[in-house]
C-alpha positions, 0 to 999 in steps of 0.5 A, spaced: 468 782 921 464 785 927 458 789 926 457 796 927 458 795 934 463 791 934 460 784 937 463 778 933 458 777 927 455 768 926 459 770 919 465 771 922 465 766 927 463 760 921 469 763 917 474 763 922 472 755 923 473 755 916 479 757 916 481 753 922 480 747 917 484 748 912 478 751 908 481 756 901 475 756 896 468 757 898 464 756 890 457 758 890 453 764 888 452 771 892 446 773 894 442 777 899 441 770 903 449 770 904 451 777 903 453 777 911 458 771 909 461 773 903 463 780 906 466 777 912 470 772 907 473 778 903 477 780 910 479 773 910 484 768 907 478 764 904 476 765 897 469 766 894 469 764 887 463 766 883 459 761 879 453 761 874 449 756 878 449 751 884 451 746 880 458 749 876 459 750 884 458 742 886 463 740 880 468 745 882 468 744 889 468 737 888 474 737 884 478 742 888 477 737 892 479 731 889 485 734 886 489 737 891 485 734 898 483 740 900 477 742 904 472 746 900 466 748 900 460 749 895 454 755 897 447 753 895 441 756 895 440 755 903 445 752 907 453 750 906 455 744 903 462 740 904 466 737 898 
């Protein structure tokens, strides 16, 4: 996702890295602190699934994880968390 200008956005330069790594599914809670990554995770291969807390979030992350060996990540209150 570019800005109004057109300029390559930190949103859209962390979710290409992501999918560079494999990432699919990114778990957290949306929010006006995340809203730039979340709409540049729409134009993405990377799936952001809505959860009803951080920790719904962590335990869903870790067990994508842990089943399908998968890099995934959790959205906490502040920063990205690896699972």
């Amino acid at each position: 996702m570019d800005d109004a200008q057109g300029k390559r956005t930190v949103a859209s330069l962390l979710v290409e890295c992501l999918e560079n790594e494999g990432v699919g599914y990114v778990f957290g809670l949306p929010g006006e602190e995340n809203l730039h990554v979340i709409d540049a995770l729409a134009s993405s291969s990377i799936r952001f699934v809505t959860t009803r807390d951080e920790r719904g979030a962590a335990f869903m992350a870790d067990a994508y994880g842990a089943f399908t060996g998968r890099p995934t990540l959790h959205r906490a209150l502040q920063p990205f968390m690896p699972s």
